[in-house]
Chimera marker file (.cmm) of the C-alpha trace (Angstrom):
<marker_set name="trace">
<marker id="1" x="107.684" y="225.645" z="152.862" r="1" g="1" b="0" radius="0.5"/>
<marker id="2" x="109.521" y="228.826" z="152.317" r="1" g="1" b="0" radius="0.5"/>
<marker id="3" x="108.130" y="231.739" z="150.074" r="1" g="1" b="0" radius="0.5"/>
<marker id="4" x="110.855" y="231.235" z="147.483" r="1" g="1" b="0" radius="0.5"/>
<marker id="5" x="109.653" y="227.553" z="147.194" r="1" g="1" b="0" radius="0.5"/>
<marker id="6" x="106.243" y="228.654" z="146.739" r="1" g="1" b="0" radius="0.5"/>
<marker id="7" x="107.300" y="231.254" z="143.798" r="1" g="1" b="0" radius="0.5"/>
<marker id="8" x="109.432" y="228.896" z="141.804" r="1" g="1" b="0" radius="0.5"/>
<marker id="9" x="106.001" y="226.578" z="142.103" r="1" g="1" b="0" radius="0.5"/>
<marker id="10" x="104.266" y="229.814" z="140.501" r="1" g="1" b="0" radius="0.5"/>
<marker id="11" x="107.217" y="230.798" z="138.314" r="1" g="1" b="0" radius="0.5"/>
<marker id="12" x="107.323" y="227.280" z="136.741" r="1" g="1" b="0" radius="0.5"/>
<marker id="13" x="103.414" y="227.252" z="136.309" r="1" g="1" b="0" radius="0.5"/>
<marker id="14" x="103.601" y="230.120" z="134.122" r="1" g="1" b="0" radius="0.5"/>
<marker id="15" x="106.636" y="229.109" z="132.131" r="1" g="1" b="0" radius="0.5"/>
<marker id="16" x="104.239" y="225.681" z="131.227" r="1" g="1" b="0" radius="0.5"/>
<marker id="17" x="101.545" y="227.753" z="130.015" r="1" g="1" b="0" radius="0.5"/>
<marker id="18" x="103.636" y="230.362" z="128.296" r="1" g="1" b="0" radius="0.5"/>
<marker id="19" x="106.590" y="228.076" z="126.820" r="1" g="1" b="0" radius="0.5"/>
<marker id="20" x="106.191" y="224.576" z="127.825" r="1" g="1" b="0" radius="0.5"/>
<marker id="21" x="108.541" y="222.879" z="130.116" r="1" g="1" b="0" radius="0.5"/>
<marker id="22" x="111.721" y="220.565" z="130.046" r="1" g="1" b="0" radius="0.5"/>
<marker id="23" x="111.985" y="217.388" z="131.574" r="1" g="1" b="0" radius="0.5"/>
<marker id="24" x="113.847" y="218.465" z="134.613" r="1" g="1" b="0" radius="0.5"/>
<marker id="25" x="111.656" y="221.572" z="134.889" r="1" g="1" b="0" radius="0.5"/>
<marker id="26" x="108.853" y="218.861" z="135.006" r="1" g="1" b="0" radius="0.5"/>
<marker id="27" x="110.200" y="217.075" z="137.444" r="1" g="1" b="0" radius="0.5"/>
<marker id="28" x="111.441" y="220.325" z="139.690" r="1" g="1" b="0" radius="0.5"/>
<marker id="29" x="107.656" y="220.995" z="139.932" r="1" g="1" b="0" radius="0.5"/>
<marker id="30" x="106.418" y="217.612" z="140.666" r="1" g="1" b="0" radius="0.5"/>
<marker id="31" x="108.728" y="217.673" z="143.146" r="1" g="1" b="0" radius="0.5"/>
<marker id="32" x="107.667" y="221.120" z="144.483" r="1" g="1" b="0" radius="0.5"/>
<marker id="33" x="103.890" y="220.316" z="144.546" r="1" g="1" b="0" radius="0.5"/>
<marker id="34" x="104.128" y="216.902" z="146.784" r="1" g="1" b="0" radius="0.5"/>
<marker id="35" x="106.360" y="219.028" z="148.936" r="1" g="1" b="0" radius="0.5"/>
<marker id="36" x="103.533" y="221.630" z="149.325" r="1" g="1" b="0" radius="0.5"/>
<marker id="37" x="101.105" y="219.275" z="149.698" r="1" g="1" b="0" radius="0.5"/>
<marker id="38" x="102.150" y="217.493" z="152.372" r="1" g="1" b="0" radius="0.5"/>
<marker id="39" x="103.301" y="220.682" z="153.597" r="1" g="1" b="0" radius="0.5"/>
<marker id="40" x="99.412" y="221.525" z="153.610" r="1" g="1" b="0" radius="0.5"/>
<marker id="41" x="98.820" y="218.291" z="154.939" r="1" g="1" b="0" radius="0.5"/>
<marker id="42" x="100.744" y="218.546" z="158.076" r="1" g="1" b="0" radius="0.5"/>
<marker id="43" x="99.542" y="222.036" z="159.119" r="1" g="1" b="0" radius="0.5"/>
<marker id="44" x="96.110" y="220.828" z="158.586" r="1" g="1" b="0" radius="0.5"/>
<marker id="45" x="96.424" y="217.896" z="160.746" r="1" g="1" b="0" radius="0.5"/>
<marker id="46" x="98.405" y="219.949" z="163.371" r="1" g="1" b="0" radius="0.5"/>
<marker id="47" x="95.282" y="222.310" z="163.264" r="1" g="1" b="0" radius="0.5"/>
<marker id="48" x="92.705" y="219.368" z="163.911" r="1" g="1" b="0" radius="0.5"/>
<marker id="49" x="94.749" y="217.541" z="166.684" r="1" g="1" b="0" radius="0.5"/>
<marker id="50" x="94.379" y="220.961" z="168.633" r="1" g="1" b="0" radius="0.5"/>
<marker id="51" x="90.314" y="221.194" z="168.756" r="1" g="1" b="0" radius="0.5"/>
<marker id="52" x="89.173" y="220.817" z="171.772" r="1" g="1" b="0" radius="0.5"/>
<marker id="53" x="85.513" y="220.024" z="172.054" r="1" g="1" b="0" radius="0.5"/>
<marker id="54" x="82.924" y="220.536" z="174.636" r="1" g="1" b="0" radius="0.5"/>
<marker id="55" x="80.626" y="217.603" z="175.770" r="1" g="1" b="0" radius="0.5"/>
<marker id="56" x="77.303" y="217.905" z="176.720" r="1" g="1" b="0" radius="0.5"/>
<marker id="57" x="77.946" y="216.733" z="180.166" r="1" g="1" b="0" radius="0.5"/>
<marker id="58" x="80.581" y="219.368" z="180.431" r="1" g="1" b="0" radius="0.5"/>
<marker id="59" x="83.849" y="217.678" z="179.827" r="1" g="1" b="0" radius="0.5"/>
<marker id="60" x="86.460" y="218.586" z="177.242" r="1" g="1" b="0" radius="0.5"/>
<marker id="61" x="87.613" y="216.192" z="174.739" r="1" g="1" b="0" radius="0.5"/>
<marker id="62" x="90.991" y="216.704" z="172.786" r="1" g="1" b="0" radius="0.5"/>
<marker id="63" x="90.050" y="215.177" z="169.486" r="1" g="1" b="0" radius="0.5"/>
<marker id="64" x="94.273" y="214.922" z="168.222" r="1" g="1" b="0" radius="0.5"/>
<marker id="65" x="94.257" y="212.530" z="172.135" r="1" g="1" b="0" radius="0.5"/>
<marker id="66" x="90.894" y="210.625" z="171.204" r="1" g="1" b="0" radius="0.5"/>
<marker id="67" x="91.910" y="210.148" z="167.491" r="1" g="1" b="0" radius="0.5"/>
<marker id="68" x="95.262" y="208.958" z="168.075" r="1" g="1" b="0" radius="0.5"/>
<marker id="69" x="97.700" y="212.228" z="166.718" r="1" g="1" b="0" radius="0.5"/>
<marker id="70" x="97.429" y="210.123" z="163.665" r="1" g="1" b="0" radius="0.5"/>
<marker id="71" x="100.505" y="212.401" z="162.254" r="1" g="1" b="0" radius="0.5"/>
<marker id="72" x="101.885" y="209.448" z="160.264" r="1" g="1" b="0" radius="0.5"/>
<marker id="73" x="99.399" y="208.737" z="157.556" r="1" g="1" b="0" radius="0.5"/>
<marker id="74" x="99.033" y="211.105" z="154.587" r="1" g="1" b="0" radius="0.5"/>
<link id1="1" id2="2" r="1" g="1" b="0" radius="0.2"/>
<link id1="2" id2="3" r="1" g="1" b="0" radius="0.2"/>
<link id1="3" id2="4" r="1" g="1" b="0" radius="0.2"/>
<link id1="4" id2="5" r="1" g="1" b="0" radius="0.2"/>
<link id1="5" id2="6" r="1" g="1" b="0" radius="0.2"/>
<link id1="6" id2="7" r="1" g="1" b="0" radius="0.2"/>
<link id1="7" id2="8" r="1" g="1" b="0" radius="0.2"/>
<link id1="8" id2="9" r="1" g="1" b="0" radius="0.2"/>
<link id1="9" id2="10" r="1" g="1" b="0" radius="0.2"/>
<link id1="10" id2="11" r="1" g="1" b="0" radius="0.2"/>
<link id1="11" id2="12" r="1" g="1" b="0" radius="0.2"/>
<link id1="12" id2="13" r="1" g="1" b="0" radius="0.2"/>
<link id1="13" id2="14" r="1" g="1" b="0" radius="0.2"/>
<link id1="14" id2="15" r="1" g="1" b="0" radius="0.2"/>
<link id1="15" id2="16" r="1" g="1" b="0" radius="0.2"/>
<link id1="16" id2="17" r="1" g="1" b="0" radius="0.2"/>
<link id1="17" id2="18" r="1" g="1" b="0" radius="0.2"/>
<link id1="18" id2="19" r="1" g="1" b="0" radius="0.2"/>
<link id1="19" id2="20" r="1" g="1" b="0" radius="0.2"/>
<link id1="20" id2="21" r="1" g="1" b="0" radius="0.2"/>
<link id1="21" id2="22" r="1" g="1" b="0" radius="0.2"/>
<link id1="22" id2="23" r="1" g="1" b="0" radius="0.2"/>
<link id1="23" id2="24" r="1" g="1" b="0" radius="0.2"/>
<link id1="24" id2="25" r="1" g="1" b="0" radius="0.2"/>
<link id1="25" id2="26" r="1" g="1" b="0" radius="0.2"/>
<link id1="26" id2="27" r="1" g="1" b="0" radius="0.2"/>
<link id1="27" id2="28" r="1" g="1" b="0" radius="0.2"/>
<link id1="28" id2="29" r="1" g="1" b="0" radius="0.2"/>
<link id1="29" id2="30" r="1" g="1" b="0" radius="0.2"/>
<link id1="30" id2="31" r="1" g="1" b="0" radius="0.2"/>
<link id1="31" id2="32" r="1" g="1" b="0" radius="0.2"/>
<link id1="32" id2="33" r="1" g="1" b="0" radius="0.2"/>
<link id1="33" id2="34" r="1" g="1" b="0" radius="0.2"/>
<link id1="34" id2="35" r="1" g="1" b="0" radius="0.2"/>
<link id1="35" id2="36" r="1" g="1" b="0" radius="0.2"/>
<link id1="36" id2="37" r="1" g="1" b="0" radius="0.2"/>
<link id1="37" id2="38" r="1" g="1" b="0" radius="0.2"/>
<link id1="38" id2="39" r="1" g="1" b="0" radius="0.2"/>
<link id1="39" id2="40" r="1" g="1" b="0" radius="0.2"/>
<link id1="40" id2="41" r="1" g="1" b="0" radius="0.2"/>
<link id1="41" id2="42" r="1" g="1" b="0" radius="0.2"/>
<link id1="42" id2="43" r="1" g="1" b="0" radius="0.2"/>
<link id1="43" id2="44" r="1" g="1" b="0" radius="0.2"/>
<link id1="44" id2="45" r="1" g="1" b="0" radius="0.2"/>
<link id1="45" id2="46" r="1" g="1" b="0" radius="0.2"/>
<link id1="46" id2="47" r="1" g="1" b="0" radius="0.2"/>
<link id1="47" id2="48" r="1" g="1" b="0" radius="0.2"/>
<link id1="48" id2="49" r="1" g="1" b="0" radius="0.2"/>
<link id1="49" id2="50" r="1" g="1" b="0" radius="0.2"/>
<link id1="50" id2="51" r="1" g="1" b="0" radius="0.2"/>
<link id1="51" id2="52" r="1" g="1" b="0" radius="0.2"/>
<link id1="52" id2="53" r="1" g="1" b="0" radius="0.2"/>
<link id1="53" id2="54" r="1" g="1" b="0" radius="0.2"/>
<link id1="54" id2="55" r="1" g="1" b="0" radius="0.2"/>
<link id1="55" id2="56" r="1" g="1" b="0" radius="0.2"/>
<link id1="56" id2="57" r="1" g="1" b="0" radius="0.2"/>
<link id1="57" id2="58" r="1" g="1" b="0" radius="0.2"/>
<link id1="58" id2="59" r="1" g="1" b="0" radius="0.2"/>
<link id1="59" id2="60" r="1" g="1" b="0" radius="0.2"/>
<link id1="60" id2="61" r="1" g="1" b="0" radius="0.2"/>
<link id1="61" id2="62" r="1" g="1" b="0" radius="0.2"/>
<link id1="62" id2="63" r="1" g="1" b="0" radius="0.2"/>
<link id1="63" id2="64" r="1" g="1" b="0" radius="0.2"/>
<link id1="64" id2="65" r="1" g="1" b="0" radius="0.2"/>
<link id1="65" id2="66" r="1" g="1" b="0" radius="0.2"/>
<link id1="66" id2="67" r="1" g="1" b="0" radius="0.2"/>
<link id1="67" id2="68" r="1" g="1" b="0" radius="0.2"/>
<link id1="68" id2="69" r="1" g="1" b="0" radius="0.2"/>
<link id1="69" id2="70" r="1" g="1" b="0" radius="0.2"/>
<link id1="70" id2="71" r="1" g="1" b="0" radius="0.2"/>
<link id1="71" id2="72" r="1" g="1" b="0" radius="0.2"/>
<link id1="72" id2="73" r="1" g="1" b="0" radius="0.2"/>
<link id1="73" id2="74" r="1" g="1" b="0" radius="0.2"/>
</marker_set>
């Protein structure tokens, strides 16, 4: 998600405290906030599918290879 992306998400948050919002301004920032979201989402899962842990018997596990890279579901 770009920066301008994330300021029109903060730009329209103030404008619906401050003024209200129209419809399609509604809508614009509904559409914004999934975006982020997911955006969130997917770096998150990204970050989890690349721990590596260490057994006790010595042996790394990738835990994104034992769990599947289950990058799919939300």
């Amino acid at each position: 998600m770009t920066q301008e992306k994330i300021n029109r998400i903060n730009e329209l948050y103030r404008k619906s405290k401050a003024e209200g919002l129209t419809e399609e301004e509604k809508k614009e920032q509904d559409l914004l906030r999934k975006e982020f979201v997911a955006n969130v989402r997917g770096n998150l899962r990204a970050q989890l599918n690349n721990i590596d842990m260490v057994n006790e018997d010595g042996t790394v596990t990738n835990l994104g290879e034992k769990y599947g890279n289950k990058g799919s579901n939300s």
